[in-house]
Structure formats: C-alpha cells, structure tokens
N, C-alpha and C positions, 0 to 999 in steps of 0.2 A: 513379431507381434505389432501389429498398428496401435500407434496409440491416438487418444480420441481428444481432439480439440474441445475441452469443454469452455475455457473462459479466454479471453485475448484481454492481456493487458499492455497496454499504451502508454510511453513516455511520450505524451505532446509535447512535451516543451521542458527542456535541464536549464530553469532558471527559478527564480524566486525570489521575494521581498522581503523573506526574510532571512538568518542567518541560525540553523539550529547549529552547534556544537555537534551534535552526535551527526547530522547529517553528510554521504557521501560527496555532496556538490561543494561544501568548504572544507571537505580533509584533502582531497584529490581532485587530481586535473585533468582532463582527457577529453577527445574529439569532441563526441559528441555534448562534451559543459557546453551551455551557451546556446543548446542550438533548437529547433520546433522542427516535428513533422512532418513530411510532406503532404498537406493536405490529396492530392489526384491519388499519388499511390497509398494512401492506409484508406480511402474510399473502395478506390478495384477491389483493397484488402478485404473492407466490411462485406463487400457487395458478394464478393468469393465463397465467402464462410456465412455466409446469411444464414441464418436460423431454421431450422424447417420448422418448427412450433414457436410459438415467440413465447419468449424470456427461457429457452432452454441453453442459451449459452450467455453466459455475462460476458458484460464489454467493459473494463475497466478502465477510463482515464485519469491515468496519474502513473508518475514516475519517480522520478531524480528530482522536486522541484514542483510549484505552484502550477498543476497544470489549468486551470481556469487563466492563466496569464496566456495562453496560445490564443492570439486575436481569431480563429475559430474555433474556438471552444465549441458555441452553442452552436456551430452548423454540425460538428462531431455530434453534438449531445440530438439533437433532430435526424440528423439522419441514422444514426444505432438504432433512435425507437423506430422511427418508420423501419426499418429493415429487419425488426423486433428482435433486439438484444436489450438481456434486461441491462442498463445501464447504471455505472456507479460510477463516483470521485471521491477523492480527498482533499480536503481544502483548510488554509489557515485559517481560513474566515474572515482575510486583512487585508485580500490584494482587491475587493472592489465594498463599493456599497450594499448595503445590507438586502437593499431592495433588488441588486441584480444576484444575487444569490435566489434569492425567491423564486426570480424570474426562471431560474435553472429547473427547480424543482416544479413549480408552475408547467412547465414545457414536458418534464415528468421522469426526473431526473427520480430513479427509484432508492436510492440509498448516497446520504452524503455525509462520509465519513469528515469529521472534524477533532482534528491532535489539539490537545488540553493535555499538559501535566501537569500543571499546579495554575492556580490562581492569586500566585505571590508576583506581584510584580517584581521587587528586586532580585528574586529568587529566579525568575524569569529570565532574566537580562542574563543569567547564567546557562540559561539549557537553551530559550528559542528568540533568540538576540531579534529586538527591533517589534517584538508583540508589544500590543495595547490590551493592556489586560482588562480595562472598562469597554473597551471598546468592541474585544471579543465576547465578555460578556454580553454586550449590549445584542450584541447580531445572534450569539445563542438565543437567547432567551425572545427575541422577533422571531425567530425561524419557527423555534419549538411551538409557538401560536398557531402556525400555522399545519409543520409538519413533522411535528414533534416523532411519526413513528417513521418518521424517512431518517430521523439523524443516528448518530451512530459517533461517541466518542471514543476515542485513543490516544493513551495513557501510558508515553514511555517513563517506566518507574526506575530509579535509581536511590543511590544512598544518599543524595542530597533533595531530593524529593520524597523519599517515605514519610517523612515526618506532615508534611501537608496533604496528603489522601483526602483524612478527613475535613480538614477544609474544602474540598475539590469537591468529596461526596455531597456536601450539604448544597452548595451550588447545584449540581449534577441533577438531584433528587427532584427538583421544581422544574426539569425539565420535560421527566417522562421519556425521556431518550428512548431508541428500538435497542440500544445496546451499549454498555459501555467494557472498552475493552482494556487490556494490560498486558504490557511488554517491557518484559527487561532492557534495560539500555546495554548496548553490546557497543562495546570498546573496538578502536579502530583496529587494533591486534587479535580482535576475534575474543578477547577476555569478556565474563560481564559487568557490568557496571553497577553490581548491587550485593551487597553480600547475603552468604547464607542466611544471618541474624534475620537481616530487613527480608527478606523470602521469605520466612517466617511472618515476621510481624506483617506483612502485607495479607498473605492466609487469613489472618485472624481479623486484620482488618475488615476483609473484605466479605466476612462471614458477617458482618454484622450489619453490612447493607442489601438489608433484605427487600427493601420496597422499591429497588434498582427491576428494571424488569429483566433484562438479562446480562449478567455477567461473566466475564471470560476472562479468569487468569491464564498470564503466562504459561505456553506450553516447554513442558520440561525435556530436555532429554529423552527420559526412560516412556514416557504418556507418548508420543507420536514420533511418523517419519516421515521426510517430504517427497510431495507429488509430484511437486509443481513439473517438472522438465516432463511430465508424461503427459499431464492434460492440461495445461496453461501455455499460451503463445505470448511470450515477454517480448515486445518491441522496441527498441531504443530509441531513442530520438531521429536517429542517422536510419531508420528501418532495419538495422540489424536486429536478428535473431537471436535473445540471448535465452539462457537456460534456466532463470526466475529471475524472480524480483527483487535480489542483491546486490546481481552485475549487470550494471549498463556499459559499462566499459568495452565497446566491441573487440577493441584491443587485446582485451585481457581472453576470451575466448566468443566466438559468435558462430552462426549455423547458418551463416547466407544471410540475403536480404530482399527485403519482400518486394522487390522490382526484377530479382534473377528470375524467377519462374514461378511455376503451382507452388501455391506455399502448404498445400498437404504433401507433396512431394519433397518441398524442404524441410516439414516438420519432422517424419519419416524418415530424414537419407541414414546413408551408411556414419557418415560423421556422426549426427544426434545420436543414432543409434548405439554408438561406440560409444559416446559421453555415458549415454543412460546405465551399460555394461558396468563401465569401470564404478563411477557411482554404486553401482548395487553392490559392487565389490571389493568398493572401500578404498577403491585405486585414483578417485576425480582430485588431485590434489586442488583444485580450487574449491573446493565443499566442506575441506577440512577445519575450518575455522566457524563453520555453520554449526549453529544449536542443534537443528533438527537430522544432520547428517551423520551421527553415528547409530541411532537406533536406528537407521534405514538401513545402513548396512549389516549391520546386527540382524535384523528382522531376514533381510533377503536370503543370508546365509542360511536359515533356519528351516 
C-alpha cells in the first residue's frame, strides 16, 4: 500500500536559547545536535512535493530546538506559502523580538504554536531554564492583538506544574488563543511524569475552562494510535528520514536522506515499509516507550 504524504515536518535547526529539562537536545547527544538544514536541498524537497491544492499538505518547521534561530527561517516561511503549503511553527517566543515574530505571521505564517507551562518564574527555572516569564508574557499578549486566532498554546503538564494550571488559565483566557493544548511530561526512560492523581485533577481542571475556545487534553493510551510514519515526512536536521517526531537521531534508526533520490520512492521503500510492518505488529522495539504505540498495535491486530 502507498502511503500518502500528508504533512512534512522540518528540523531547521537542533539548537536553542533555551534549556528545557524534559527536552531531547539537553538529555542526548548525537550528529545531527548543533546542526541547520540544508537550505538548496529541503527547497528541491518543498518544490518535489508542492501542493496540488494549497494548504492541502502542512509544512511544519520545528524540530529538536528553536527553529526560528535557522538564519533562513523566513525565506522557508516564504517560499512554503508561495509553493502553497499551509505552514506552521513552534516557538519560545524568546529567541527574537516581539516585532519579528509578527513579521512571521504578517508574511502569513498560518498557525504559531507557543510552549507555556506555567507562568511561575521560579517554578520555571525548573522545567524551561533561561525563560523570561514577563517577557514572554509580554510578546504573548502583543501577538494576540494582532493574531490572536494564529496562536496556539502548549502545555507540558507534570506533578510539579499541576498545581499552577490555573494561574496559567487566567493569563491564557485574555488571549483568545485558536487552541490551548496539554501534554503529559514523559520521562527520559519513556515513564510519565505526572501521576494518576494529577491526571485526575487536571480533567477536572480543565472542565472548568469553558470560555477557552478549544481545548485538547492529553491523549491517553486506550483514546488513539500513531500515524505519523504513514503520512508525515519527519526530517532531521542532517536531511535524514526519520519515522516521527520523537527520533532525530539518524543514528538511532533513518529511511535515506533527502539528497539520495525521489523522496516518494524513499518514503515507500522496502526498509519504511518493513518499519511500518513491525510497528503494526508490536515488533518496532524503538516505539516501545511511546505513549501512543501500543493501542496502534492493539488496534492493527484486530
């Protein structure tokens, strides 16, 4: 079976200004840390898979790391729309001024996702090392003036963070956000990082922000199972091919790289092919520590 390119998502750039705790770029080390890329070849890439209707395939830049730090970012963000992919990022909201953020969106940056777990500064200094938390506030609440239904919050929630939600909601609420989302914090060992209790109490919490316009708990085990290696092109820094948005580590497993050849031919081979198999069949030992991978194998059997 062909599976169907629906979104291409882009590690520009494995660096970053800040330092989160839960993030892969300060637990581990590998090739592609450190590194942006290649502006010529993820061009041929966009230009290859262009669109035939525009905004039927999303173009995602962001990876491992601040992708607005790739000194071209905006010729990425320009050239996706012209080639008409609908485009997105995620951003701290810290590595520039508030006014080149704008200019992003301005140029018509369709959805920009910004990570907020709490608005405790010393509590901060604990999960996303080196945030200005007035500061980010400050550039939220400038954007939202403007493009208040482009933003889109994300919320990794933990047992040192449940207790300040609602402080976070009350901020949240005067923004009018498109979306605020929640994600349990998962432990470097694949554990998560929030107990049954606070899973609980976050439910209840979130039952009672109503005038949120949409909200997105946590997806649980038994509720879904992942796509992503069927119709998502995950790039890594290096142009490696990896199989979602977990592993950049070409190292660790990779499907080609988008300078070998057709990259519907690489998304296709016998290798991905083989991955997507064992996957459904419970055999992918690198999936095994994933949230979303055992109702998928559960589900396929069925």
């Amino acid at each position: 079976m062909k599976n169907n390119i629906q979104s291409i998502h882009l590690e520009l750039i494995s660096k970053c200004n800040l330092k989160c705790v839960h993030c892969e770029l300060n637990r581990n080390s590998y090739e592609s840390k450190g590194n942006k890329i290649n502006f010529e070849d993820t061009i041929n890439l966009l230009k290859e898979l262009k669109p035939k209707e525009k905004n039927s395939i999303s173009l995602i830049l962001q990876g491992v790391g601040e992708a607005t730090l790739h000194p071209q970012f905006e010729e990425f963000l320009k050239i996706g729309i012209e080639l008409g992919y609908r485009v997105s990022t995620t951003s701290n909201l810290l590595a520039w001024k508030k006014n080149k953020y704008k200019s992003f969106l301005d140029i018509g940056l369709n959805l920009l996702t910004v990570s907020v777990d709490t608005i405790n500064q010393e509590l901060t200094e604990k999960t996303r090392k080196g945030t200005n938390v007035e500061k980010l506030k400050e550039n939220l609440i400038y954007l939202s003036q403007y493009y208040s239904e482009k933003l889109y919050i994300y919320t990794v929630v933990s047992d040192i963070t449940i207790d300040y939600i609602d402080e976070l909601y009350e901020f949240i609420k005067q923004l009018n956000v498109q979306k605020w989302q929640f994600i349990y914090l998962l432990n470097e060992n694949g554990t998560q990082g929030i107990s049954k209790e606070n899973k609980n109490k976050l439910a209840k919490k979130v039952d009672k922000f109503k005038d949120i316009n949409n909200l997105v708990l946590p997806i649980e085990q038994n509720e879904s199972y992942c796509q992503q290696p069927f119709n998502i092109l995950h790039i890594n820094a290096m142009g490696y091919i990896m199989p979602c948005c977990l592993y950049w580590d070409h190292n660790l497993i990779n499907f080609g790289n988008i300078r070998d050849k057709n990259i519907n031919l690489q998304f296709n081979s016998i290798k991905f092919n083989t991955f997507r198999k064992e996957m459904s069949l419970g055999k992918a030992e690198i999936c095994t520590t994933c949230t979303l991978y055992k109702p998928y194998a559960k589900n396929m059997d069925n």
